[in-house]
Every structure is written in structure tokens, then in C-alpha cells.
N, C-alpha and C positions, 0 to 999 in steps of 0.2 A: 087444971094444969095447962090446958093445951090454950085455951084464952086467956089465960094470961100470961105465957110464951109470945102468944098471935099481937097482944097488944104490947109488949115489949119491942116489938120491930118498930123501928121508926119510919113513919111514911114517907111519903115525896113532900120535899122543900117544897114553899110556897116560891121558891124560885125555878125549879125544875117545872111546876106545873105553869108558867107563865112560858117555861119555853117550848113546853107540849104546846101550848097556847099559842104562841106566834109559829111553830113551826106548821102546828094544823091550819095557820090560816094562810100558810105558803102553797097549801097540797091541792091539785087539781082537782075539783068533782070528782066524785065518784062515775057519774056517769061519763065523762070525759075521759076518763080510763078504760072503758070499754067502750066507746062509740071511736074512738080515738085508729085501736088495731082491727075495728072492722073497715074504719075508713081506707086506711093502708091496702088491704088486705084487695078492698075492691079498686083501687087505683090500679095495683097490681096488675092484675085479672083484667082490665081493659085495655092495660097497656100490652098485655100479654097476647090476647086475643088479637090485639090490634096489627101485631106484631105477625103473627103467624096466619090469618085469615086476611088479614085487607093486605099489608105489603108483600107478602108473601118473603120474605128475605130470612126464614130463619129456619134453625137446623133442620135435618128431617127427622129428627129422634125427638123433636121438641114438637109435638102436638097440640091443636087448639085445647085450650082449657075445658070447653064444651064437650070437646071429644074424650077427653080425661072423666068426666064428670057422667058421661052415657056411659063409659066403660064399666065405671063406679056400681052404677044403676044396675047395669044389665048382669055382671058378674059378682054381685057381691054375698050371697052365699057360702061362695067358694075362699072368696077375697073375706068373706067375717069368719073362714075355719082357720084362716092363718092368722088371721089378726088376733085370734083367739091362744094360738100357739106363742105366738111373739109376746102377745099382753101376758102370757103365763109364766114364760121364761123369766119377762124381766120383771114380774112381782115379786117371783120367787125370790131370785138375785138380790132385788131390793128390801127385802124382808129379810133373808140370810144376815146378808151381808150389814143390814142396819144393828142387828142384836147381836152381831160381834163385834162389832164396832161400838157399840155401846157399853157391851163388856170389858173390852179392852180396854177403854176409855175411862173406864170406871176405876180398873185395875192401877193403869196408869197414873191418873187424878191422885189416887192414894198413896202410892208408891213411889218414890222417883226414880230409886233404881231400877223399876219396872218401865217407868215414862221411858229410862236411855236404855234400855237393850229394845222397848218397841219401835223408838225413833229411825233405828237406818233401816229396821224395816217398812215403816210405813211409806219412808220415802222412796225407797226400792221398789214396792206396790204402783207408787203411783203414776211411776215413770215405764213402766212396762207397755208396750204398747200393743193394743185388743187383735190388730193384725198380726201378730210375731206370735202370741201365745195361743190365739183362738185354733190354729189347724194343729197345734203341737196335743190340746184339749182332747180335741175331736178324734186325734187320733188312739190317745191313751183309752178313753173311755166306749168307741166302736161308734159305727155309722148310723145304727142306729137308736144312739142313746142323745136325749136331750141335755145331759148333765154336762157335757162340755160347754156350750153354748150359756147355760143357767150361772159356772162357775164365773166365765167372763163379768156375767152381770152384778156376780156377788163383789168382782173385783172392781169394779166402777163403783158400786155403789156403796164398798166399805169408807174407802178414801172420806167425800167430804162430810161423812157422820162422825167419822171418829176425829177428826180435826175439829169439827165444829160444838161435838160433845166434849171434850176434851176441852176446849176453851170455853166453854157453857161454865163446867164444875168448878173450875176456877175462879170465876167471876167473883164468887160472894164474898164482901167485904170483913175482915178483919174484926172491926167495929159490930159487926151483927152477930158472929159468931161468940163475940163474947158477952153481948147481949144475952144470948141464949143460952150459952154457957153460964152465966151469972142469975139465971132465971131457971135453973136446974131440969136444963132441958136434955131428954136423952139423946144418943146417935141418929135415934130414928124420927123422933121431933125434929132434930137441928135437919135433916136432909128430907123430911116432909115439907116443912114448913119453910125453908131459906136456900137450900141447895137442889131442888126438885124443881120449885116454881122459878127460879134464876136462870137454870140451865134446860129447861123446855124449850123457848124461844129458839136458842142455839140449835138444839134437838131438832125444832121445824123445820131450819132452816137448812139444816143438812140435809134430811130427807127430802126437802123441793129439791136442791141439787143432784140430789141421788137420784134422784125418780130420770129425770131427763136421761141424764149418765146411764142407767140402765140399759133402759127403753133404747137404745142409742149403739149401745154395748151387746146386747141380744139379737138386735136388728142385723146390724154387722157381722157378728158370730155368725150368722147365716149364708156367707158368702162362704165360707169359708169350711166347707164339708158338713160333715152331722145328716139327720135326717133331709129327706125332702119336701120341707114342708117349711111353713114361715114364710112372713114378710119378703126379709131379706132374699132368699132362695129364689121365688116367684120374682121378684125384680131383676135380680142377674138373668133367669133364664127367660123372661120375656126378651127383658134387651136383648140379651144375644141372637134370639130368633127374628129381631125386626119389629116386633109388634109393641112400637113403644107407647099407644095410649094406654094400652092395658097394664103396661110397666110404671106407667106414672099413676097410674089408678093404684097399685099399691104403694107406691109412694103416697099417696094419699091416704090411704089405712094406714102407712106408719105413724105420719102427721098427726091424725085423731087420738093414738094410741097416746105418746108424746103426748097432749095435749090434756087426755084424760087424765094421766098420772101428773101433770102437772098443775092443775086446774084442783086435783083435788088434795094435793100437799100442800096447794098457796091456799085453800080457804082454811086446813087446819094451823098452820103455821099463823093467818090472819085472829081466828080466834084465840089462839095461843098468846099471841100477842095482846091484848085486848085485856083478856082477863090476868095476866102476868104480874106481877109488884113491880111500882117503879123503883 
């Protein structure tokens, strides 16, 4: 039954694959995409150095790179207990908040009187802003609970899953459903086989957004009461004291962290893509 549902889908037009065709011979190497942001990256860092060491003309909170980078070295121990605190935070957040947002979405999808009573909420969510609510959090749940901080990132990181799941479910054409419908396919075939693999893509593509969003969301939450501990925390109370290489040295563990969650929701979202139905 399920092969011959699977062969009832109709493939990609031999016109669609001509325009995978010319678009893929539009697209940069692959290696020129990654040699591309390390070039940047060291430009930067020359000009920066150049800035702060040879002219001497720039802030004094603004540290040689090099001294950013010994700080890194020398303190990082300490600087990988927090980055461990901040990457926990905003996994969490990003994990919560991705499977309610996919539930919701789901609910939605199916439902339309459900779509408009979740709609002025989501846009209520989205507009709330991480500084306004994160000390109001902090304060509900005590000083030394991390769940304030975790909720923020749940709230970043519902937003663009449920937008982006949400418009995933709906994608699948009219014409396929009743392919499958006509091929006595059950609920759970037609959303294996045509509404699962449609609305994946979307699904990645939320989560790369969300991950940032998080990581971003948690970080900040940190400024802003809760425990003593974290990214965020450590970067206010360096600067405050003066000692801004070591403050930019966690600025530098946020970055990594950031880069991790994002680095590894673009190569699932990449494979998603790849093996996905056109």
C-alpha cells in the first residue's frame, strides 16, 4: 500500500529540475562559502589590532584582539563553567519552546478557529521585549533559580518555529492530497508521506532562527538578575570593574556558543533540504 501511495506522488517537472539546474549553476562554491567569512573575519582582526596597537586612537574598553585572546587562554576553565550555564539555558529554551511551538502549530494547521484565537497571541509574544520581562522573571521565580532566564529563551525561540511550522503544514498542494486520498491512503500515510516531508524544510528553518534567538535571549537574561553565573553576568561585572579584556574574552564564549547552535541547525536544515520532495 505504502508504494504505491509513494509512487502515486507526482515528481519534479522536468521544468523545475532545469531550474534547480541553472539556479545550482548560479551558487558559489562551496568552498567560497567558507573561506569567504574567514577572509572577513581576518580582515577585521587586522584592522582591529591595527587600530588599538599601532595607532593607538581607540577606546580603552576596547582591547587588543591579542589581549582578548590570552585572556581566553589563560581563564578559560572558568569562562567554559559559564558557557556551559548559557549553552544550557538556551538549549533548554530552544528545545521547550521548539515542541510548543510545533504543537501549537499543529493544532493551528488543523483548526482555524484555533489558528485565530492563537494569532494575537503569537503576535503579543513576539513583540514583548527580553529586557522588559527578563527582571519581572527573575523576580517571580527567586535569585537563585535558573528558570527565569530558560523562560526568556523559550520565548525567543517559540516565535520563529511556530511561524515557520505553521506555514511548512500548509504548503502541500491540493492536487497531492487528493492523489492520496484517491490512492486510499490513511491520515497517517497522507502526513508521513506528503505533509511531514513538505513541512521539515520549514521546521529547519525555524530552528536555525531559533537557535541564534535563544542563545541571544539567555545571554541577556543574564544581565538582568537570576543567579551569578553565566556569560552574560561575567561580561557586565568585568566591565563594570574595568578589566575589559577579560570581558571581551566572554564576549568571545558567547560568540562560539552562538555559532555552535547555529553551525549545527544549518547543517540539519542542509540535509533536510537535500533529501526533501521537490
Amino acid at each position: 500500500m505504502t508504494d504505491t501511495v509513494t509512487a502515486a506522488l507526482p515528481g519534479p517537472s522536468s521544468a523545475g529540475r532545469s531550474a534547480d539546474a541553472a539556479s545550482g549553476e548560479r551558487r558559489l562554491p562551496g568552498w567560497l562559502r567558507w573561506v569567504a567569512p574567514v577572509v572577513v573575519g581576518a580582515l577585521i582582526v587586522i584592522v582591529w589590532w591595527f587600530w588599538v596597537d599601532v595607532l593607538g586612537t581607540a577606546p580603552r574598553m576596547l582591547p587588543s584582539p591579542f589581549a582578548i585572546l590570552e585572556e581566553f587562554v589563560k581563564r578559560w576553565p572558568i569562562i567554559a563553567q559559564d558557557m556551559a550555564i548559557t549553552a544550557t539555558n538556551a538549549l533548554i529554551g530552544l528545545v521547550i519552546g521548539s515542541l510548543l511551538a510545533m504543537l501549537l502549530a499543529g493544532l493551528a494547521a488543523a483548526a482555524r478557529p484555533i489558528d485565530g484565537m492563537l494569532a494575537p497571541l503569537v503576535a503579543a509574544l513576539a513583540v514583548i521585549p527580553i529586557v522588559a520581562i527578563t527582571p519581572i522573571l527573575n523576580t517571580m521565580f527567586g535569585a537563585s533559580s535558573q528558570f527565569g532566564r530558560q523562560a526568556v529563551a523559550t520565548i525567543a525561540a517559540f516565535i520563529p518555529v511556530f511561524v515557520n511550522v505553521l506555514r511548512g503544514l500548509r504548503q502541500t498542494r491540493p492536487v497531492h492530497r487528493d492523489v492520496l486520498r484517491a490512492s486510499a491512503a490513511s491520515g497517517w500515510q497522507t502526513f508521513r508521506l506528503l505533509t511531514l516531508p513538505t513541512a521539515l524544510p520549514y521546521l529547519l528553518t525555524g530552528l536555525r532562527i531559533a537557535s541564534s534567538l535563544a542563545v541571544i535571549a539567555a545571554l541577556v537574561a543574564e544581565y538582568f538578575g537570576g543567579p551569578a553565573d553565566g556569560i552574560g553576568t561575567a561580561i557586565a561585572t568585568y566591565a563594570k570593574s574595568g578589566r575589559a579584556a577579560l570581558a571581551w574574552a566572554y564576549v568571545l564564549g558567547g560568540i562560539l556558543i552562538g555559532l555552535v547552535f547555529y553551525l549545527v541547525t544549518s547543517l540539519l536544515e542542509r540535509l533536510a533540504t537535500r533529501r526533501s520532495p521537490a
